[in-house]
Structures are given as C-alpha cells and as structure tokens.
C-alpha positions in Angstrom: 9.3 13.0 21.6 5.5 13.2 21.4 4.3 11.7 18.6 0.8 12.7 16.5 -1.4 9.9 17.8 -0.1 9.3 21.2 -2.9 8.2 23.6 -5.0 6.6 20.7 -5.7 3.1 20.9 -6.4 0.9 17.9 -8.3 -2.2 17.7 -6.8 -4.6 14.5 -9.5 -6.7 13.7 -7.6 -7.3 9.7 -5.8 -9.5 8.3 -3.4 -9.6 5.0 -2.2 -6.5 3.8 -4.9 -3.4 3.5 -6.2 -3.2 7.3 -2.4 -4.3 8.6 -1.0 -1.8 6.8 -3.4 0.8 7.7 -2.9 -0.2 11.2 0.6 0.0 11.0 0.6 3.8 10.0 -1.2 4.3 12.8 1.3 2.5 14.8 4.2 4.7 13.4 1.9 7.7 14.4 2.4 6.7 18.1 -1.1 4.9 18.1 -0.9 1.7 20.5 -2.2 -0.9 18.5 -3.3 -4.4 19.3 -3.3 -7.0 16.9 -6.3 -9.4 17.0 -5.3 -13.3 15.4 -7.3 -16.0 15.4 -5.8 -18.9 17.9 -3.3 -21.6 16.8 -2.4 -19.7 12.7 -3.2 -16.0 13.1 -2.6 -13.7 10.0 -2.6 -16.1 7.1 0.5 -13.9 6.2 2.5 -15.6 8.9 3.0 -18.4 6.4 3.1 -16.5 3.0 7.5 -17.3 2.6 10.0 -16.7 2.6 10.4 -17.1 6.4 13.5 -15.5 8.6 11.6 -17.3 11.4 9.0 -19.9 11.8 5.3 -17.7 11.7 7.3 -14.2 10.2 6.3 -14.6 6.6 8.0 -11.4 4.6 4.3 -9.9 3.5 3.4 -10.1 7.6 6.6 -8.1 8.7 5.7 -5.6 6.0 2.4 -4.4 7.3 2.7 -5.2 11.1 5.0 -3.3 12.8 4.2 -1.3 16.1 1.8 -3.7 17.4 0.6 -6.2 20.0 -0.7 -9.5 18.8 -3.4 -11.0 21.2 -4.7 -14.6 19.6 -8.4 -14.9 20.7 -11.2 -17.1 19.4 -13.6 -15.2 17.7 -16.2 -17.8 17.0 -16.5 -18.6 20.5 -19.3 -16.4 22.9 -16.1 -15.6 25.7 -13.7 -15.0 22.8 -16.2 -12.1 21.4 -16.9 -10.6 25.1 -13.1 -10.4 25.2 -13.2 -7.9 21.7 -16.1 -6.1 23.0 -14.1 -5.1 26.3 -11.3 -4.3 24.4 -13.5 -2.1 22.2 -14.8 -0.1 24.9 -12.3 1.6 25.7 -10.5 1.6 22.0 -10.4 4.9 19.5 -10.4 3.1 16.1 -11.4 -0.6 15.4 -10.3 -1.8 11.7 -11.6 -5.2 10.4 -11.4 -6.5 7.0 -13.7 -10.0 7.3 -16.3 -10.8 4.2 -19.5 -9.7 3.9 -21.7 -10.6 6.9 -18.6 -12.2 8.8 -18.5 -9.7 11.1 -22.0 -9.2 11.9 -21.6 -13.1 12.8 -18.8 -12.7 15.1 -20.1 -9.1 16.6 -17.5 -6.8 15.6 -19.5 -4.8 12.8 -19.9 -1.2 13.3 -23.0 -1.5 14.6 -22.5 -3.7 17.5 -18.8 -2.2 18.6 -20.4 1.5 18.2 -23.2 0.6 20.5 -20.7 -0.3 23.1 -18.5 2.9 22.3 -20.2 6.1 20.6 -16.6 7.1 20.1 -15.1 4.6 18.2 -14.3 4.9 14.3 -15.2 1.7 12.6 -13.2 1.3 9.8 -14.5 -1.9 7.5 -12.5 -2.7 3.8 -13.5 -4.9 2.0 -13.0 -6.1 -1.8 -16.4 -4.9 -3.4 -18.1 -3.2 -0.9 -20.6 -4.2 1.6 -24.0 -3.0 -1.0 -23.9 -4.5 -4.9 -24.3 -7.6 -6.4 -20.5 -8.7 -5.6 -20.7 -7.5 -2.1 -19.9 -11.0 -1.2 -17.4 -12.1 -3.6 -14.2 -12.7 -2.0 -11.6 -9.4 -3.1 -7.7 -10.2 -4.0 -5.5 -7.6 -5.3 -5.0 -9.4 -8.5 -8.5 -9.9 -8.9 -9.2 -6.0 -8.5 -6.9 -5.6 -11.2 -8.5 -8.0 -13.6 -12.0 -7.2 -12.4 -11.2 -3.2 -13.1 -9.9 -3.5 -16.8 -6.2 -2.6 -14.8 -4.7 -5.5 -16.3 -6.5 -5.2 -19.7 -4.1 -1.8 -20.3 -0.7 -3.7 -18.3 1.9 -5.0 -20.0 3.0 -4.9 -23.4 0.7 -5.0 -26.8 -0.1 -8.3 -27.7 1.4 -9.5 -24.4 0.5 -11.9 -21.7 -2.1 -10.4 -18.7 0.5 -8.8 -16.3 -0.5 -8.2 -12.4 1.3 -5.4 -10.8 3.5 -7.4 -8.4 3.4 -4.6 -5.8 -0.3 -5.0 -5.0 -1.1 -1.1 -5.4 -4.7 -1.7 -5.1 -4.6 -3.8 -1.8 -1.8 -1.0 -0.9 -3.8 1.7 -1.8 -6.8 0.6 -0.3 -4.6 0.9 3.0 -4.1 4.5 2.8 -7.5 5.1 2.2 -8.4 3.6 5.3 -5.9 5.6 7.1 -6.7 9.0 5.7 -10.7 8.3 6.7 -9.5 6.8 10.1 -7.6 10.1 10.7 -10.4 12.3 9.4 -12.9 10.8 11.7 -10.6 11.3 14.3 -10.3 14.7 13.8 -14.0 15.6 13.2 -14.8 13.7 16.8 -12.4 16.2 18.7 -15.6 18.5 17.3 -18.5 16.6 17.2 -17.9 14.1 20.3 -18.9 11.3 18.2 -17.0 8.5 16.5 -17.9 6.9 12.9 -18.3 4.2 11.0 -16.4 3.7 7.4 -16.2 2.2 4.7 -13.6 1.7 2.2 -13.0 -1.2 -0.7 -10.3 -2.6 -2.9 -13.0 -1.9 -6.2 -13.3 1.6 -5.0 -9.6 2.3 -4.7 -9.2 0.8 -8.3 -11.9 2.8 -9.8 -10.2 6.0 -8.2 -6.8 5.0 -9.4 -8.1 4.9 -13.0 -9.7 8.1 -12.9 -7.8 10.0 -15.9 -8.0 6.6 -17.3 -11.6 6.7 -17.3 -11.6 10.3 -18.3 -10.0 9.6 -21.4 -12.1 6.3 -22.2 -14.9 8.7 -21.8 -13.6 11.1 -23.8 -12.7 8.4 -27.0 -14.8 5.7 -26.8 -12.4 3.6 -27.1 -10.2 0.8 -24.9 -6.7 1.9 -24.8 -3.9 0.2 -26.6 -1.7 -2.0 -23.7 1.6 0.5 -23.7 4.4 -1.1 -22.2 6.6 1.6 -20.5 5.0 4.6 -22.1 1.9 7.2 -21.8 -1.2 7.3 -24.5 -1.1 11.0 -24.2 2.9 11.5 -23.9 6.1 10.7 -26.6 8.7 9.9 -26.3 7.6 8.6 -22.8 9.1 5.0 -22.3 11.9 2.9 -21.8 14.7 3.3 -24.3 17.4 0.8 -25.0 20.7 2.6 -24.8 23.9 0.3 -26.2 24.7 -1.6 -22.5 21.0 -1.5 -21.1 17.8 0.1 -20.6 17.2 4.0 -19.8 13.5 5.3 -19.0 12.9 8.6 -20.6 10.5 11.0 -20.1 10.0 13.9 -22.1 6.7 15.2 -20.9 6.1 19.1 -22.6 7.3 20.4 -25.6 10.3 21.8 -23.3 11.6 19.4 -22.5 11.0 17.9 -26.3 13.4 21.1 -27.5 16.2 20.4 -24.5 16.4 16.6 -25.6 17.0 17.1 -29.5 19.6 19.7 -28.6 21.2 17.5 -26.4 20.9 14.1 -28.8 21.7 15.7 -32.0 17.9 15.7 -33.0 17.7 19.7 -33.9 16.9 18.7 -37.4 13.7 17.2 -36.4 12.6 19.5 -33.2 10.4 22.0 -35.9 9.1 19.1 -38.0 5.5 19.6 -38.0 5.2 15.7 -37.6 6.7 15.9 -34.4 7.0 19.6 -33.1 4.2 19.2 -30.2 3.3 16.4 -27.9 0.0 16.2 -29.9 2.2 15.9 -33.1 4.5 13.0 -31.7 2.1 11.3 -30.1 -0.1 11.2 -33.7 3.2 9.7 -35.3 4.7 8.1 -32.4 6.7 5.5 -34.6 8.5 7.7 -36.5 9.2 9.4 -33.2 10.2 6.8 -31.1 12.3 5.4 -34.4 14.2 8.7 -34.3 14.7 8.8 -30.5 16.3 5.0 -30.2 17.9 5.3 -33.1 20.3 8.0 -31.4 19.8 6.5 -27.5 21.4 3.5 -29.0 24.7 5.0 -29.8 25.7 5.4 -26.2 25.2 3.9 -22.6 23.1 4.3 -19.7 25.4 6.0 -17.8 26.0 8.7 -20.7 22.2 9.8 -21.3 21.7 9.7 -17.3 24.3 11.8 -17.1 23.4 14.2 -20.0 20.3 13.6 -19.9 19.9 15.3 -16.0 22.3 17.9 -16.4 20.1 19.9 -18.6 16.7 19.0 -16.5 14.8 16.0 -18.6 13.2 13.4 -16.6 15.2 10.2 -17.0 16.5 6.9 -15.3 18.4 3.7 -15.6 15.9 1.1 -14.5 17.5 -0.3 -11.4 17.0 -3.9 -9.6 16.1 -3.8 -6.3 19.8 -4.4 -5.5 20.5 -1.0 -7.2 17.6 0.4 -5.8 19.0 -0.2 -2.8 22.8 0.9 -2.8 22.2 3.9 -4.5 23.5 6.7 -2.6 19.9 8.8 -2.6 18.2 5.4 -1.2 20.7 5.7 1.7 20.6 9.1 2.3 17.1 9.1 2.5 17.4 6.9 5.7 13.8 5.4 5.2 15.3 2.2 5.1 15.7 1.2 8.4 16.9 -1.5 11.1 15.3 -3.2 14.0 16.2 -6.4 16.1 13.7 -8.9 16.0 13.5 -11.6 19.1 13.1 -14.0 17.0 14.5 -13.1 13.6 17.4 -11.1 14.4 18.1 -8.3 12.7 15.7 -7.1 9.8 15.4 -4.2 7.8 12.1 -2.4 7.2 10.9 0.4 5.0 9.6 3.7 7.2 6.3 5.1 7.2 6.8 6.8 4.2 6.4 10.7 5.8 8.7 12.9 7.3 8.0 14.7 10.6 10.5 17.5 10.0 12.9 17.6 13.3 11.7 14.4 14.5 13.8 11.5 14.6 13.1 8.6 12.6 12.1 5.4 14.2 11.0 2.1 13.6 9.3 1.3 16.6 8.2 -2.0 17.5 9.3 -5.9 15.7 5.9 -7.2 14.6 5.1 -9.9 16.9 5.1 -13.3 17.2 1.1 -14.9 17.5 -0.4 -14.0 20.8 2.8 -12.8 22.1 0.7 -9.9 24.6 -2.1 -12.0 24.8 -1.5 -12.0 28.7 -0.5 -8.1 28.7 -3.8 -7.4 27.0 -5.8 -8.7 29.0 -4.0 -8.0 32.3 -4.9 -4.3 30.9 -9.1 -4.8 30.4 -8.8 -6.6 34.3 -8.5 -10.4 34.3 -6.5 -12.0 36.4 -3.5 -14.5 35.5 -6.0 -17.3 37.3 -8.6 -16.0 34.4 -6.4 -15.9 31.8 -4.7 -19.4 32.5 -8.9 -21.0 32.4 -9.0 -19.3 29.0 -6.0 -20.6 27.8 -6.8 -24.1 29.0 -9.9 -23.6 27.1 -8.8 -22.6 23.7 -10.1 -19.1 23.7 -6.8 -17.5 23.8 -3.6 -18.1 23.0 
C-alpha cells in the first residue's frame, strides 16, 4: 500500500539518537532515506554495546531502521561534492554536527538550500545555534542536569537520577519530525523549502512547562517526589504485602471510589483530606492512611479491585513483564525483522497507527556503507568512478 511519504527522499546527515530517530520516522512514513557515516566507524552508536553483531550496537538499531547507509568523507573537497549531489535532488536534509561544523564541511542550511530552494534543512543541536552555550557540546544527561530536570528526579534526599530513557534526546526527535513534516506540507503551497531549527535545551524547557508554571506561581524549587505529583495525593507507588502497586487517584472522584473500595469511608469527608487541595496540604497523614490499608493485600488484589471500579492503577512491571503481558502483545507494535547480519531481532514500531494499514517494519538498519555503491550508482557515477573513490578513501 501507498504509504504517507512515498516519493520523499531524505538526506541523514545525524548521528546518535535525535536526528536517527527522526529520520527513522520518516523512513516508517515510506520516505527513502540515506544514511550518511563517516568512513571506516560511522555512527558512534555502532559501538555503544551490547552488540548482536560486530558494528550493530543496540542504541544504533533503535533509531535506524528504513535506511541506506553510504560512508563518505566529509572532510575531504570530493567527499562534500558527493553530499551536495545528493542534496540536489533530496526533500529533507537532517544534520545534527556542533556549532559551526557544518558550515565547515558545507552541509549548513545555507549552502545545501542554495543548491535546492526546496529542501527542508532540519539542524538539532544541544543549545541552539545563538547564546552563549551555542557551542557547548549537548548530551541528554547533560540537558537534564543543565535544565534543573534532575534537581526534581529521584527521591528526597536522594542521589541525582538521569532518566535512563533519554526523553530529552528522544523528544528532541519528534520535534524534528513534526517541523520536518510541517515544512513539508507548507512547500506543497508556497514552492519553497525551509530551514529549522530544533535543540535538546528547547525540548527540555518545553517539557517542563507546567513545571515552570508552578515555580512561577510559588517561588519556590519543588521538593524531589519520588513516584508521586506536587499537585496530586495519593499519587505514587504504594507497597502492597508482595510488591509495589502505582496508584493514581487524580480528582476527588476517584478519591470517593478508592475509600469505598479500601475500607477508607471513615476518612473520605474528613476536612483534612476531603479534596485534592486538602490531601495534598496533609499528604502524610494521607499517604499514612492509604498504605496502611494497601499493605494488607497483594498486587494482584488492588489491580484487580482497584480497575474494576475505574481508578488509575498498576503493578510496576520489568521489562520482562512489560513484555509478556497480553496488552503488549496484542498491541503488535513489537515487531520482527531478519537482519543479514544479526539474525533475527525485534524492534519497537513507529509508535502510530495508520488505521487499515498493515504494520510493517520495513528495512534492517544497515551495516556501514552497505549502499554506498547503490547511492551513487543513483546520482550517475560509474562503478570505474566509484572504485577511484574507494581506492582513495573518500567512500566506503
């Protein structure tokens, strides 16, 4: 079946996991996207381990599915004439190089929109290419330090805790895509591509924006909360009598449904803890009240009673349970493909559904340079070309 960005060709200039990842939503969109590594290492991902084959780190076949890896020398003058063919006749170019790298090697907006007024240049970066830190190198973790993220994670008076699923870097991806895509659609109008922006400090300050709101509002720097919610109770991980159970009673509601169900009734009208604005102000006495009776029974039980009259609640799984759940699988997002060089691997699916449209993974991310040859076979050299710049280090 046709899919929604069939026909649109993608230049992956990135590396790690914000531009890759972009790029690969693009792939799953039916975009045909080549991969652009630097000779001889490629994506430092490739060696991030563990490894189900030599140059497949896990983080790499996590972002770079549904594309064509072509290794080309980027410091070299042919090596950049070989990028600015390719960009000719490319829809989107992403790139994700320090400030002033790109300008250096010629693939900035500026000089790959001279040669196409209908590309979208998409650049991401850690702090943005204007500022004082517009050269400071940009890490997830270092977003989340940098932000005051990591100042509110984790328990009070607790270690620093990063987020180990790098939302930030994550994040920063699908803001990429969601620009990329509107540019798109505004040069079906306007006839003319774009140039973006989009960096990991930008994506953090928007994912902190009730955060923010609420700092601005109290003056204040929140209290580290675990599990729970400054503005919700009882709104946190509970310990039942075999294991943990996340609870979250988020409205007053819900607050009435939960005492009737855990033999609280004698405490739903207590003026101490009658609205969320009354629990939260004595939210040890509440939470005291709340384990107290989670205690006396297991997960299972409260999961169990707990759903059945509509309060948000769940065990908190492993990945392992995660997994072999029976939703997990009948979601089907998990998915299958053979690598050539791996074998078989799963993968998680671009995480929308197309309704009536079959699921697909597409593509094994590639081995380094593996369509070097195709790639350039496409933009007109000849095998005797390609062959001189292979003996010459600019491809591989």
């Amino acid at each position: 079946m046709p899919r929604p960005l069939d026909g649109i060709k993608v230049l992956d200039l990135s590396k790690v996991l914000a531009g890759p990842l972009c790029a690969q939503y693009l792939g799953d969109l039916g975009a045909d996207v080549t991969k652009v590594e630097a000779v001889g290492h490629g994506d430092e991902t490739r060696g991030w381990p563990p490894f189900p084959a030599a140059g497949l780190g896990t983080v790499f076949l996590s972002a770079n599915r549904n594309k064509r890896s072509i290794a080309i020398d980027l410091k070299s003058d042919r090596g950049r004439k070989l990028v600015h063919e390719l960009a000719k006749s490319a829809d989107v170019a992403i790139e994700s190089f320090g400030t002033g790298v790109a300008e250096r090697l010629g693939i900035d907006a500026t000089s790959l929109c001279a040669l196409n007024g209908r590309l979208v240049h998409c650049s991401i970066s850690g702090f943005g290419r204007t500022g004082p830190l517009k050269s400071s190198p940009g890490y997830d973790v270092i977003l989340q330090a940098f932000s005051g993220i990591m100042s509110m994670t984790g328990d009070e008076g607790g270690g620093y805790i990063r987020s180990p699923i790098s939302p930030i870097d994550q994040m920063t991806g699908v803001h990429a895509f969601s620009g990329i895509l509107a540019s798109l659609l505004a040069r079906e109008k306007s006839g003319k591509g774009a140039a973006i922006q989009v960096s990991l400090f930008d994506t953090a300050l928007g994912l902190l924006g009730y955060n923010l709101q609420t700092f601005w509002e109290k003056g204040t720097q929140p209290a580290k909360c675990g599990s729970s919610h400054e503005s919700l109770c009882p709104y946190q991980a509970f310990e039942a009598a075999d294991g943990p159970i996340m609870i979250g009673v988020a409205n007053d509601n819900l607050w009435r449904k939960f005492c009737a169900v855990a033999g609280l009734s004698a405490i739903v009208d207590d003026p101490r803890f009658r609205t969320n604005a009354d629990r939260v102000r004595h939210r040890a006495e509440t939470l005291q009240h709340v384990q107290s009776v989670i205690a006396g029974n297991s997960v299972a039980h409260w999961n169990a009673v707990l759903n059945e009259v509509g309060i948000p609640c769940s065990p908190i799984n492993t990945l392992a349970q995660l997994l072999d759940h029976p939703h997990t699988r009948a979601d089907q997002r998990i998915m299958q493909y053979d690598h050539p060089a791996a074998g078989r691997l799963n993968c998680v699916g671009h995480p929308v559904t197309f309704v009536g449209e079959e699921r697909n993974p597409g593509l094994p991310p590639p081995m380094l340079g593996q369509h070097t040859d195709d790639v350039l076979k496409e933009i007109g050299l000849s095998a005797a070309s390609i062959a001189e710049l292979r003996r010459e280090q600019i491809v591989g």
